[in-house]
C-alpha positions as CSV (number, residue, x, y, z in Angstrom):
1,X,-48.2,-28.2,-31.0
2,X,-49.8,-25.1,-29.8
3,X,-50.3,-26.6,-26.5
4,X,-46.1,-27.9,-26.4
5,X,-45.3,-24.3,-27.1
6,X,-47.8,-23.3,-23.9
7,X,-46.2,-25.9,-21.9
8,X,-42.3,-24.6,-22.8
9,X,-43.4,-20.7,-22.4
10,X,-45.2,-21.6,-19.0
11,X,-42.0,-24.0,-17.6
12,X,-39.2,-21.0,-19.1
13,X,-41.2,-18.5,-16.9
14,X,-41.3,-20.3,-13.8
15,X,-37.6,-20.8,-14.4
16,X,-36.5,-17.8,-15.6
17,X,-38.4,-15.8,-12.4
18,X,-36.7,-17.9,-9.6
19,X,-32.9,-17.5,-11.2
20,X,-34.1,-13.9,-11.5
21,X,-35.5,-13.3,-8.0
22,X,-31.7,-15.1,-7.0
23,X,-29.4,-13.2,-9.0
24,X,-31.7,-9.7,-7.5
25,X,-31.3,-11.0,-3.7
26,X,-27.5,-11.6,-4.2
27,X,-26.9,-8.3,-5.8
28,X,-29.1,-6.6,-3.0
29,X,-26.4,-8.4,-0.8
30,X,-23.4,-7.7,-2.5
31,X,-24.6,-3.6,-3.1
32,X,-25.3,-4.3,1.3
33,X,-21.9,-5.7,1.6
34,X,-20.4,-2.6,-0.6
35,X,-22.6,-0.3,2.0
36,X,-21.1,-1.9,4.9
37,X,-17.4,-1.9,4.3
38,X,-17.9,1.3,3.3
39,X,-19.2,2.5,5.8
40,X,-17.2,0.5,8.3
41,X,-13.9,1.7,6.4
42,X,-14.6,5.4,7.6
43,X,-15.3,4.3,11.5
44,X,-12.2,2.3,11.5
45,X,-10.1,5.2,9.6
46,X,-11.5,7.9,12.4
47,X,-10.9,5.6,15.2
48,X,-7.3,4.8,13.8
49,X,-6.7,8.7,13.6
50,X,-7.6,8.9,16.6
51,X,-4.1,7.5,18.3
52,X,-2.6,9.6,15.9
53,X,-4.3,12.4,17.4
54,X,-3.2,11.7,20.7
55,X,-0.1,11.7,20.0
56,X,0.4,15.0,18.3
57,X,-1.6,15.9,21.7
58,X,1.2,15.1,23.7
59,X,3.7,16.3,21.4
60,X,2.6,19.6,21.2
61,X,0.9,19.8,24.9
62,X,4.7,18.8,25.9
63,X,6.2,21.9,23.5
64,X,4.3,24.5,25.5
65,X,5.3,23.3,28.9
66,X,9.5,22.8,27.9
67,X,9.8,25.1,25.1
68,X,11.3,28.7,25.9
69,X,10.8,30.4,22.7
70,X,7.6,32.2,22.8
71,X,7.6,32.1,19.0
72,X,7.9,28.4,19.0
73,X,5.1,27.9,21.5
74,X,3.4,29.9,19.9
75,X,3.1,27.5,16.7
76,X,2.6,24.8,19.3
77,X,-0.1,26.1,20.4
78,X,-2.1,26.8,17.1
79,X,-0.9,22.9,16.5
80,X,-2.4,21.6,19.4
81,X,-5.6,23.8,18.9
82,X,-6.3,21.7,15.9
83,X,-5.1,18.5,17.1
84,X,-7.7,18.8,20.0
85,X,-10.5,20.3,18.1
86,X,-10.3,16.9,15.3
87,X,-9.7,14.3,18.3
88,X,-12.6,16.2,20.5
89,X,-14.9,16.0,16.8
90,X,-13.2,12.1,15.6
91,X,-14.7,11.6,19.5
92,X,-18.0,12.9,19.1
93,X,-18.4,11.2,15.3
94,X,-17.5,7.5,17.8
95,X,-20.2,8.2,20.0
96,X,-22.8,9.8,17.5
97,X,-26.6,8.5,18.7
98,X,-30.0,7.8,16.9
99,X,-33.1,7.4,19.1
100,X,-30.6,6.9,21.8
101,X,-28.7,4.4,20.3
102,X,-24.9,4.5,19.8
103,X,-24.7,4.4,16.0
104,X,-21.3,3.2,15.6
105,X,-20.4,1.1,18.7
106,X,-21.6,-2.6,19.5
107,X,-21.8,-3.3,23.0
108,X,-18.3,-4.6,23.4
109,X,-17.7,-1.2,22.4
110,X,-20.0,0.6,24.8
111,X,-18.7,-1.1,27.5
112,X,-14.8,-0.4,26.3
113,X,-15.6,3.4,26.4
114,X,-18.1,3.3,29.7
115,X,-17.1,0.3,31.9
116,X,-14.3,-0.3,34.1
117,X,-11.5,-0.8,34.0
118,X,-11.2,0.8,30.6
119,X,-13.4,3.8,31.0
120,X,-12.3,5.3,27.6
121,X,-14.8,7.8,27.4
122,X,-13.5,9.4,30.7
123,X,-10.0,9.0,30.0
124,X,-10.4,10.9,26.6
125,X,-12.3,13.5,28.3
126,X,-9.5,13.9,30.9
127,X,-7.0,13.7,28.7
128,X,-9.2,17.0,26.6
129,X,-9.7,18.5,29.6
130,X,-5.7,18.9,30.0
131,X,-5.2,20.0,26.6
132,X,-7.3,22.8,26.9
133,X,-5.7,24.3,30.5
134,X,-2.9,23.7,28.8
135,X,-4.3,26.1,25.5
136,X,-6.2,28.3,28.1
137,X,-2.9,28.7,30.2
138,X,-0.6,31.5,28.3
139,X,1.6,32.8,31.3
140,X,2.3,29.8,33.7
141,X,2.0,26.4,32.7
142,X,2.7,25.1,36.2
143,X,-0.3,24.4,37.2
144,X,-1.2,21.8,34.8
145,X,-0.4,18.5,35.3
146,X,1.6,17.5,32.5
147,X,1.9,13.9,33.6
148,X,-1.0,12.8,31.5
149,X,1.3,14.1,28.7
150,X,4.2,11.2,30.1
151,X,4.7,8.0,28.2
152,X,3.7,5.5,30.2
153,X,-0.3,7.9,30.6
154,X,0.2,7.9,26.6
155,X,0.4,4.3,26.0
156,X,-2.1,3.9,28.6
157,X,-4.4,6.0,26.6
158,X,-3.1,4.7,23.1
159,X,-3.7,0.9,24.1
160,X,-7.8,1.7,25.0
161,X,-7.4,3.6,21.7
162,X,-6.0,0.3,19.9
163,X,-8.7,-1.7,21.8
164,X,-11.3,0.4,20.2
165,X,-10.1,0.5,16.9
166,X,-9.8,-3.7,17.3
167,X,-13.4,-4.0,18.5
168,X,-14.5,-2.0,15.2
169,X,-12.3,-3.9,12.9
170,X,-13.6,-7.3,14.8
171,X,-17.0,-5.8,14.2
172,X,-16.8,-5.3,10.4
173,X,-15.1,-8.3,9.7
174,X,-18.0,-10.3,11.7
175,X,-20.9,-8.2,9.6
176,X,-18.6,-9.1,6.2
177,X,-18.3,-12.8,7.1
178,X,-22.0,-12.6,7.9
179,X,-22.7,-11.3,4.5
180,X,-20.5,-13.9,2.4
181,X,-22.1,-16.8,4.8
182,X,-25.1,-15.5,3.0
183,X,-23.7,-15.1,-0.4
184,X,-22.2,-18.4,-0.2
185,X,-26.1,-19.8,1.0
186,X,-27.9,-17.9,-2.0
187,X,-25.1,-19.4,-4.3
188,X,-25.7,-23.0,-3.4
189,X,-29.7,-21.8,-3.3
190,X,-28.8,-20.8,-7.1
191,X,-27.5,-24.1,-8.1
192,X,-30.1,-26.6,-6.0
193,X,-32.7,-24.7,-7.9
194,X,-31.1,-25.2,-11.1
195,X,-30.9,-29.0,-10.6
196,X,-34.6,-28.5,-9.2
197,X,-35.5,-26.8,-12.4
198,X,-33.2,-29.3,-14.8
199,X,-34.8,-32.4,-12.7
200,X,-38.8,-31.5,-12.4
201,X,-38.6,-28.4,-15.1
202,X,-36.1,-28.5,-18.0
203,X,-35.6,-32.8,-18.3
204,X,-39.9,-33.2,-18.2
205,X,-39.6,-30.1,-20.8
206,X,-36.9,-32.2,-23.0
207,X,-38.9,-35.7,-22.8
208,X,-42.0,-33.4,-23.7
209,X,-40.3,-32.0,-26.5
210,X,-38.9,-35.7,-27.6
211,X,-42.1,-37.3,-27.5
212,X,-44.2,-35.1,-29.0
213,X,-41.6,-34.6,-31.6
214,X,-41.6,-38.6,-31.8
215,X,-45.6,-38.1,-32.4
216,X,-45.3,-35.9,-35.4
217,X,-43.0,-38.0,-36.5
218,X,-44.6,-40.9,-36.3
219,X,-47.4,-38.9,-37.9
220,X,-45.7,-37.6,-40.9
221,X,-44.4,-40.8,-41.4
222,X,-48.3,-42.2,-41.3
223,X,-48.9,-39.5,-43.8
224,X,-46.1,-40.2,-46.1
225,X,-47.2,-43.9,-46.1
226,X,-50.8,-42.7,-46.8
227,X,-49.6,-40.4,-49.6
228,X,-47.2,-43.6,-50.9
229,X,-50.6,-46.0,-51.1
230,X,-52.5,-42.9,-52.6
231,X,-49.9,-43.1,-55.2
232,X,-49.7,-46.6,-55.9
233,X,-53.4,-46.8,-55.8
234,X,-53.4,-43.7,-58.6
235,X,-50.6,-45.9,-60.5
236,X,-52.4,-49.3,-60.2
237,X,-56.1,-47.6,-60.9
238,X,-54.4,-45.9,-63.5
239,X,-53.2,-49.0,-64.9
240,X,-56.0,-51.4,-64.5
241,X,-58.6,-48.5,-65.9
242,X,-56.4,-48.6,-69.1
243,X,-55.8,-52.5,-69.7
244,X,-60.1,-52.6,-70.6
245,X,-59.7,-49.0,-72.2
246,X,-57.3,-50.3,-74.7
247,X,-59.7,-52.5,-75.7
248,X,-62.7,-50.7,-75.5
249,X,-61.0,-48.1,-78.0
250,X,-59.5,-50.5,-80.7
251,X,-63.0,-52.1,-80.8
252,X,-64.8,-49.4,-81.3
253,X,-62.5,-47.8,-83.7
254,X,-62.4,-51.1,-85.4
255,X,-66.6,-50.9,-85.8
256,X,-67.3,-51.1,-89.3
257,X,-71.1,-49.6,-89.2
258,X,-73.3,-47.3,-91.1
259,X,-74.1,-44.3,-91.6
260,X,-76.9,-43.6,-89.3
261,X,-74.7,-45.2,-86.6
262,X,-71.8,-42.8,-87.1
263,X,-73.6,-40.6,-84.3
264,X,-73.6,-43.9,-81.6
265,X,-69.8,-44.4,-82.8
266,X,-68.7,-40.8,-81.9
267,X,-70.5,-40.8,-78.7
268,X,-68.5,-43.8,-77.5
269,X,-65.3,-42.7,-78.5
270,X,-66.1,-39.5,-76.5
271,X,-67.1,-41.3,-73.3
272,X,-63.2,-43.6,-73.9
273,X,-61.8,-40.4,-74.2
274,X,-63.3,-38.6,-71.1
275,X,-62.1,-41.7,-69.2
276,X,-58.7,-41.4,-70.0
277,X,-59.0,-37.3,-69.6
278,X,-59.6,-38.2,-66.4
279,X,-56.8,-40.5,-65.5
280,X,-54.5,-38.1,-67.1
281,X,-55.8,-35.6,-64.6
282,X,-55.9,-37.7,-61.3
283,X,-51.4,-38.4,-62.8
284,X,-51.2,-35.3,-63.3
285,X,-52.9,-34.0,-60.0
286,X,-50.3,-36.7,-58.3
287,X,-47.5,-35.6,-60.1
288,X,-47.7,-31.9,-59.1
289,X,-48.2,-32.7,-55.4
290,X,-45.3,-34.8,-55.6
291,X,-43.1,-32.3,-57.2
292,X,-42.3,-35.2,-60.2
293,X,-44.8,-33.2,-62.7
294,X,-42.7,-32.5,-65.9
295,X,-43.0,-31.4,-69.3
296,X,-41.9,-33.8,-72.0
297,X,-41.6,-31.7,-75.4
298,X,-41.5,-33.5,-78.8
299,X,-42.1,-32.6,-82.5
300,X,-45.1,-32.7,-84.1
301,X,-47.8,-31.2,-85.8
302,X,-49.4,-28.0,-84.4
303,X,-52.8,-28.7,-86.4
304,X,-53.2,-31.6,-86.1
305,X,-52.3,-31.6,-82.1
306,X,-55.3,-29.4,-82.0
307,X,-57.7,-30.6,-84.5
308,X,-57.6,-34.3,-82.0
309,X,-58.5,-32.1,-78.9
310,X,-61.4,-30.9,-80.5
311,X,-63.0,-33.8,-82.0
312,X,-64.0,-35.9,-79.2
313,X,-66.0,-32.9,-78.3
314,X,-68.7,-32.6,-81.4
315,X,-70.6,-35.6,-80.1
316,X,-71.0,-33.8,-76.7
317,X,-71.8,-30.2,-78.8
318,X,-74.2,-32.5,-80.8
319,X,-75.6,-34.0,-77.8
320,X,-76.3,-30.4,-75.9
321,X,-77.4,-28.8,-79.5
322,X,-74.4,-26.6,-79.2
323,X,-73.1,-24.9,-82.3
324,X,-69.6,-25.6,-82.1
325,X,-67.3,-23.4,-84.5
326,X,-64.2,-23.8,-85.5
327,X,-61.8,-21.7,-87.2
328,X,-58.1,-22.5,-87.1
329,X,-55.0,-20.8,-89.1
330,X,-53.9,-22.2,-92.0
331,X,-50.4,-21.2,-90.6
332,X,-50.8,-23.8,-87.8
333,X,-49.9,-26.5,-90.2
334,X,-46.4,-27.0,-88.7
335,X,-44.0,-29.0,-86.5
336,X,-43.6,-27.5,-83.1
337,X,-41.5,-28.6,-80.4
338,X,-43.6,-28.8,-77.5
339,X,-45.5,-30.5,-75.0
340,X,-48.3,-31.4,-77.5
341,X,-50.2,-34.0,-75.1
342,X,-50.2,-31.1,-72.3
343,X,-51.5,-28.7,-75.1
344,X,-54.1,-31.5,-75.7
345,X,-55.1,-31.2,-72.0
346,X,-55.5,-27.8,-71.9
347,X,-57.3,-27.4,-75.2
348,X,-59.8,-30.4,-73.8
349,X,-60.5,-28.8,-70.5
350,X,-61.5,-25.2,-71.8
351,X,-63.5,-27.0,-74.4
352,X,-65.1,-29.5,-71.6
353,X,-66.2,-26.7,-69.3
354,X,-67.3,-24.6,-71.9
355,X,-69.6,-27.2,-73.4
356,X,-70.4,-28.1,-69.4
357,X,-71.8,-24.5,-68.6
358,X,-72.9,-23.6,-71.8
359,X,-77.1,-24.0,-72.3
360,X,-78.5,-25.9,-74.9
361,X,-79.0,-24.1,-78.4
362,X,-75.8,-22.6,-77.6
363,X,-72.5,-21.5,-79.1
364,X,-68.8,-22.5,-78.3
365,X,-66.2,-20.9,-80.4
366,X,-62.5,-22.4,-81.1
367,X,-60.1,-19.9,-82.7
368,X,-56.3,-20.8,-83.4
369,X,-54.5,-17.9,-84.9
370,X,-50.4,-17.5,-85.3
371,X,-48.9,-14.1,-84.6
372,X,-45.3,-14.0,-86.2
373,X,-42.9,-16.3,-86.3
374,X,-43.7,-18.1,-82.7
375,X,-46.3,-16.8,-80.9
376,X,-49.9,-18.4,-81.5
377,X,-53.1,-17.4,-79.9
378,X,-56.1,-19.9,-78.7
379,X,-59.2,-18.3,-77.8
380,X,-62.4,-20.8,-77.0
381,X,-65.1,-18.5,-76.4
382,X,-68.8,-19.9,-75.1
383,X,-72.1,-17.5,-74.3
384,X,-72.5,-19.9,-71.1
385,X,-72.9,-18.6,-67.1
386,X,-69.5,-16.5,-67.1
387,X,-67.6,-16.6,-63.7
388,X,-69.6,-15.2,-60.6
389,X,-66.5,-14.9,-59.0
390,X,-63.3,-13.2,-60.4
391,X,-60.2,-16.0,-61.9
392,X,-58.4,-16.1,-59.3
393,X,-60.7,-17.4,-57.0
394,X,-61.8,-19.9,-59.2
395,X,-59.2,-22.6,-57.7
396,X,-60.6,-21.6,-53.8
397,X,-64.0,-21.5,-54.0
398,X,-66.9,-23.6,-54.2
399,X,-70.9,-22.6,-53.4
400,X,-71.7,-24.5,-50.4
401,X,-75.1,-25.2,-52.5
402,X,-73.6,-26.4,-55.3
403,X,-74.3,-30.0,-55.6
404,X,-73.7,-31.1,-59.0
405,X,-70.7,-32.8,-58.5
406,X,-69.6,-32.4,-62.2
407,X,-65.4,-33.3,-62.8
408,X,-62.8,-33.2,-60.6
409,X,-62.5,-29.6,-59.5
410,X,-59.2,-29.6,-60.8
411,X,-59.5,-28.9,-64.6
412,X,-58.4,-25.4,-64.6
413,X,-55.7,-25.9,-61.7
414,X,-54.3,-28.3,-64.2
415,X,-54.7,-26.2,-67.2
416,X,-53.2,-22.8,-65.6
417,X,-50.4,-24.8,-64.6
418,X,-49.6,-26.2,-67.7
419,X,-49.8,-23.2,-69.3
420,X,-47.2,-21.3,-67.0
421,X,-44.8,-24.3,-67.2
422,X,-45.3,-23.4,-71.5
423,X,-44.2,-20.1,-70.5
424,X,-47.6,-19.0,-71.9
425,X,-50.2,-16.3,-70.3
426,X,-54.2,-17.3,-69.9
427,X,-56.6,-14.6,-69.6
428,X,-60.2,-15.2,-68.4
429,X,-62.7,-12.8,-69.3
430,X,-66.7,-12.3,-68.8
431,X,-68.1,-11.2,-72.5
432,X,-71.5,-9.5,-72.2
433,X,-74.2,-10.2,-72.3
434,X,-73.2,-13.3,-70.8
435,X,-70.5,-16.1,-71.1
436,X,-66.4,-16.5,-71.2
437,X,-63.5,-16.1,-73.8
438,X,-60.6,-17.8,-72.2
439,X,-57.3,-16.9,-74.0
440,X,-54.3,-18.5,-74.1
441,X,-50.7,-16.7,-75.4
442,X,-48.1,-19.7,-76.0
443,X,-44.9,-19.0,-77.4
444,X,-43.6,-22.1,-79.5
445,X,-40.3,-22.9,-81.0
446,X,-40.8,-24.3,-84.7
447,X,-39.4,-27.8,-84.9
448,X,-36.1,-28.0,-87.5
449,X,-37.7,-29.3,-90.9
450,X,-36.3,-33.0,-91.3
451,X,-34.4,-33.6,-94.3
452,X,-36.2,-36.6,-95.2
453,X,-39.7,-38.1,-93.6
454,X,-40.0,-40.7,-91.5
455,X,-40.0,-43.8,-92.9
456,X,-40.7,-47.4,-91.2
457,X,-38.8,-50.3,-92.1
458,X,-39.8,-53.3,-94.0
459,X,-40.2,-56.7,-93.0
460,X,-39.8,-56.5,-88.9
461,X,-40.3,-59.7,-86.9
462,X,-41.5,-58.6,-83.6
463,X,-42.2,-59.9,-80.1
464,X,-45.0,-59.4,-78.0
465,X,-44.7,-59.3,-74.5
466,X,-48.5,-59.0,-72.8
467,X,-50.3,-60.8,-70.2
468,X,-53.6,-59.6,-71.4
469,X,-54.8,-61.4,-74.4
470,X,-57.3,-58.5,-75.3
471,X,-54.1,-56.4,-75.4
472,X,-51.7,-58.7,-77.1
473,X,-54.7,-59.1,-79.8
474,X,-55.0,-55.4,-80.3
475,X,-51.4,-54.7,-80.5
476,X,-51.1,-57.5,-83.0
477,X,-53.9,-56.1,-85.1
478,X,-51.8,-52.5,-85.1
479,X,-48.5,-54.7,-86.1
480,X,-50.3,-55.9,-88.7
481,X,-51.3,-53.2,-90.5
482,X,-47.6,-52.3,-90.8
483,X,-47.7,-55.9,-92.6
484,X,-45.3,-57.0,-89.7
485,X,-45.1,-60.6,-88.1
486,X,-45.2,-60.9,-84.4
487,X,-44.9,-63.7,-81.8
488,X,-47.1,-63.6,-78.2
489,X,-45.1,-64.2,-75.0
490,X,-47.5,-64.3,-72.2
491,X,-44.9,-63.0,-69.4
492,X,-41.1,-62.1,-69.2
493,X,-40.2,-65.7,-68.7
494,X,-41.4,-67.2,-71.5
495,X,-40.5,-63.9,-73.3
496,X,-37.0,-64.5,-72.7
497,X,-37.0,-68.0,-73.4
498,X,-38.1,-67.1,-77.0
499,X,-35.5,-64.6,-77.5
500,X,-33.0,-66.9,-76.1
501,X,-33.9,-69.1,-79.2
502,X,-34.8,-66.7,-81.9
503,X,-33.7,-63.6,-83.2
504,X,-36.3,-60.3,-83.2
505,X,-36.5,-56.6,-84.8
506,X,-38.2,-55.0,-81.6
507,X,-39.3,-56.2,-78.4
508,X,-43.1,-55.0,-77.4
509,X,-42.0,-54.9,-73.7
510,X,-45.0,-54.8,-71.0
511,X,-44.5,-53.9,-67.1
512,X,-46.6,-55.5,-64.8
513,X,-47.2,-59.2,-65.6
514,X,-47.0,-62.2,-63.6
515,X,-44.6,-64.7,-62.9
516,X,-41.7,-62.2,-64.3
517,X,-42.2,-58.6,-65.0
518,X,-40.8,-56.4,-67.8
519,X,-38.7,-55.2,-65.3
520,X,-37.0,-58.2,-64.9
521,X,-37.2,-60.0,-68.6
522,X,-35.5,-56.5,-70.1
523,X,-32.3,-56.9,-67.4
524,X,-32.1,-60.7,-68.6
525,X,-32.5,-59.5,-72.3
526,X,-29.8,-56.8,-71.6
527,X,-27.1,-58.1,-69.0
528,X,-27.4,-61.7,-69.4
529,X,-28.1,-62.5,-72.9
530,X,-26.4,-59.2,-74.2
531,X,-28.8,-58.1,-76.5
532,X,-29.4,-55.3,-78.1
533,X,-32.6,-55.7,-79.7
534,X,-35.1,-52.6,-79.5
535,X,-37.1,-52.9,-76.3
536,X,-40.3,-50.4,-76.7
537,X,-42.1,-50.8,-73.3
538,X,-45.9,-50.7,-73.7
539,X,-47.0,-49.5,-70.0
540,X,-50.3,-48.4,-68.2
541,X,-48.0,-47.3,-65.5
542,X,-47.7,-43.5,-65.8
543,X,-44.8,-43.5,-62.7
544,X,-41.5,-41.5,-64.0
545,X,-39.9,-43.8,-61.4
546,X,-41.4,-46.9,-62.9
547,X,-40.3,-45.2,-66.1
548,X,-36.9,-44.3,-65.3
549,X,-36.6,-48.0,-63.9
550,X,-36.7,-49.6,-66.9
551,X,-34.9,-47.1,-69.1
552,X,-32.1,-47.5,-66.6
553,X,-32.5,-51.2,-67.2
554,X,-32.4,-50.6,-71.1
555,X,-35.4,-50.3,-72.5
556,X,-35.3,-47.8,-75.6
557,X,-38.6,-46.4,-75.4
558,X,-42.1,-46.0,-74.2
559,X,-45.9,-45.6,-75.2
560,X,-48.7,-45.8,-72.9
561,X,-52.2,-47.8,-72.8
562,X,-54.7,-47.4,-74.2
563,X,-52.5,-47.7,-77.5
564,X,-52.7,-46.3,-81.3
565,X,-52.0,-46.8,-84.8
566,X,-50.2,-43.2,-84.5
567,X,-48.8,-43.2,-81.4
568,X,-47.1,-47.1,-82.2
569,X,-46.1,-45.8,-85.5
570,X,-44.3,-42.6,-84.0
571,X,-42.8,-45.0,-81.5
572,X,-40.8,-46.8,-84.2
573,X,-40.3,-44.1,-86.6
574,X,-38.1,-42.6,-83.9
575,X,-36.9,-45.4,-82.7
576,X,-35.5,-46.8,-86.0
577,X,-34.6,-43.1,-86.8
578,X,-32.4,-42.8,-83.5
579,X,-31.0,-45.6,-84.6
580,X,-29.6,-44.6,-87.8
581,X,-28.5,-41.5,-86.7
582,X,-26.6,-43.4,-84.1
């Protein structure tokens, strides 16, 4: 890019200088052609005053000889004193010199006022020469010969002077047409250099421009396909990490061992739930550079939101021999509307880096207080390494010698984002002698107290819709212990045979399955069987598209892998309670 901008600023100058050198030379010749006729106006105005000189010459040179009335000569005299004395000096301006050079007169000229036959030069002198006997000549005019004053010695004289005046006018017409010849050359100089310019200049700079515009595109387009296959990548890791993870989870929280294995137990559920921390932080990561990131508020218990952020972390304290206290308000045992799996996320980071960079035989501290009506106040507090570098850096920098490679780099990106989209303030602070209190200010709107709880109904015959057999078996298991029955359809084909054929409560809807997807099986259910049986889609796929696909389609609700007892059973206790309310 920097190097198209050279190219443009480089091919604009060359441009730009040779219309500007152009446009200087033809106002140099137009302020040359101003110059001349000006000048040339004046020659040809003293040489035209000239025959009207002569004239009055012989008009008043013709007064003193005839007139009687000394009186009147008298006037004629001090008339034709004048008259002479301008002709004599309109004369002298004609034949002005400069290094012995007539100034004024071309050689047509010259030769008019010096050569035979005209002579001018001579014949004005003579014709002076009268005039003044006649001024000099008070008493007796009869000596002077007053045929040069005649007519047909006037016109003689008047015809040279017309001649003259012709020559100069020829002259200045010759030096104008010269002028605009050259005008007229630069002009069509002007325009072959602006089709020069437009052929080798401005249409090279234009295909320039296109083709490296054509580049970036065809780059940003390579980008935007990269950053499509990141995301579907994300989506489809996402998705096969939690099919396994599902299982993983309902097996191990299905273990039924002893006492001395409790320890073993909690340590595995703490590695399941890393995992998924993880994929909720590569979504999340996704979702902000794509602009979809969103909050998605719901009722629920405060305290108990809480309480399951911290629990997966006592194996990990254990582990490190870090004393982990926790001290939460009694006054947190309340439904809030918020984004409690966000609040989850944040909770989890703080306590993941503070068990991360606190030493062994340490001390991490979890405080939840509330402060009025709304406002509640998490503190988690750890005598750790502190921050080296003030908070604000913290997203920027990395030591080149830091090698450990420990999480994502992206935990508290993701946690002081969540926390302004909560409209909440966090506060990072070094406590002496050494470690961090990170402190969190949410303000959170108390959910409206139900009028009566939720309550599942009795007796629901549902179908399964899962490729996965581990799946299917774990979902099943959770059905169960709502002492529902179930049927297994292995894909959306055979699923919507089956409900073609028999009637169901709720429809366990998975996405991605072979030979017919959810998609697909819930706009059959919907548009071509016109049913309106629940549809509760059971996804690994964390896409809001995806999402909004198959709401669009008519799906009434979602859950995502892995899967719980709670998070099924708040899945149909607002579904079924929508639907009364409806």
């Amino acid at each position: 890019m920097l190097k198209l901008v050279k190219d443009i600023r480089q091919r604009y100058r060359w441009g730009l200088s040779a219309i500007a050198i152009l446009i200087t030379i033809s106002a140099a010749l137009m302020q040359t052609l101003f110059y001349v006729q000006k000048g040339d106006a004046k020659v040809i105005n003293i040489a035209g005053k000239q025959r009207m000189l002569s004239q009055k010459i012989a008009l008043h040179g013709n007064a003193l000889i005839y007139q009687d009335s000394e009186r009147l000569k008298e006037q004629h005299r001090r008339l034709l004193q004048q008259a002479v004395e301008q002709f004599v000096s309109g004369h002298q301006f004609l034949l002005e010199q400069e290094n012995g050079e007539f100034i004024h007169l071309n050689s047509a000229l010259e030769a008019h006022y010096f050569s035979p036959p005209n002579q001018l030069d001579a014949h004005v002198k003579r014709y002076v020469s009268q005039a003044q006997q006649l001024l000099n000549s008070r008493t007796n005019s009869s000596n002077i010969d007053s045929s040069i004053f005649v007519s047909e010695q006037l016109e003689a004289l008047l015809t040279k002077l017309d001649q003259a005046v012709k020559l100069l006018e020829q002259e200045s017409v010759y030096k104008v047409t010269i002028i605009s010849v050259l005008e007229v050359v630069f002009w069509l100089a002007a325009i072959v250099l602006l089709i020069i310019e437009l052929i080798f200049i401005f249409k090279p700079m234009e295909k320039l421009i296109a083709n490296t515009i054509q580049k970036y595109q065809q780059q940003k387009e390579y980008a935007e396909r990269v950053n499509k296959n990141k995301e579907r990548f994300i989506a489809r890791t996402s998705h096969e990490f939690r099919t396994p993870l599902q299982g993983l989870t309902s097996s191990i929280e299905a273990l039924d061992i002893s006492d001395n294995q409790q320890l073993t137990k909690q340590q595995a559920i703490y590695c399941v739930n890393r995992l998924v921390a993880m994929l909720d932080e590569l979504l999340d990561l996704q979702q902000l550079s794509s602009g979809d990131w969103q909050l998605k508020p719901h009722s629920s218990n405060l305290l108990t939101t809480l309480n399951q952020a911290i629990a997966p972390y006592k194996y990990a304290c254990n582990d490190k021999n870090i004393t982990l206290s926790v001290n939460m308000s009694e006054a947190l045992d309340k439904d809030v509307v918020t984004d409690h799996a966000r609040l989850q996320q944040v909770l989890s980071e703080l306590i993941n880096n503070a068990v991360k960079f606190t030493p062994k035989q340490g001390r991490i501290a979890v405080n939840a207080i509330c402060k009025g009506h709304k406002q509640v106040i998490l503190e988690v507090q750890d005598n750790g390494t502190g921050f080296e570098h003030p908070p604000a850096e913290l997203l920027d920098f990395e030591h080149d010698s830091e090698q450990h490679f420990q999480g994502l780099k992206t935990g508290l990106l993701r946690v002081m984002h969540i926390v302004k989209a909560l409209n909440g303030k966090i506060e990072f602070q070094n406590v002496q002698p050494h470690g961090v209190k990170v402190v969190i200010h949410l303000d959170l709107e108390n959910a409206p107290k139900s009028e009566m709880p939720m309550q599942l109904p009795t007796n629901l015959h549902c179908l399964i819709v899962e490729d996965n057999p581990l799946n299917a078996t774990i979902l099943g298991r959770i059905i169960s212990q709502f002492d529902f029955s179930y049927d297994i359809a292995s894909n959306g084909l055979i699923a919507t045979s089956m409900t073609a054929e028999k009637k169901y409560d709720v429809i366990f809807m998975d996405l991605n399955m072979p030979v017919m997807d959810g998609f697909k099986a819930t706009d059959i259910i919907r548009n071509e069987q016109s049913l309106l049986t629940p549809i509760l889609a059971v996804t690994a796929n964390t896409s809001n598209e995806d999402l909004q696909r198959i709401y669009d389609l008519g799906a009434n609700m979602h859950v995502y892998k892995p899967i719980s007892v709670e998070s099924v059973q708040k899945a149909l206790g607002a579904l079924f309670t929508e639907g009364k309310q409806g």
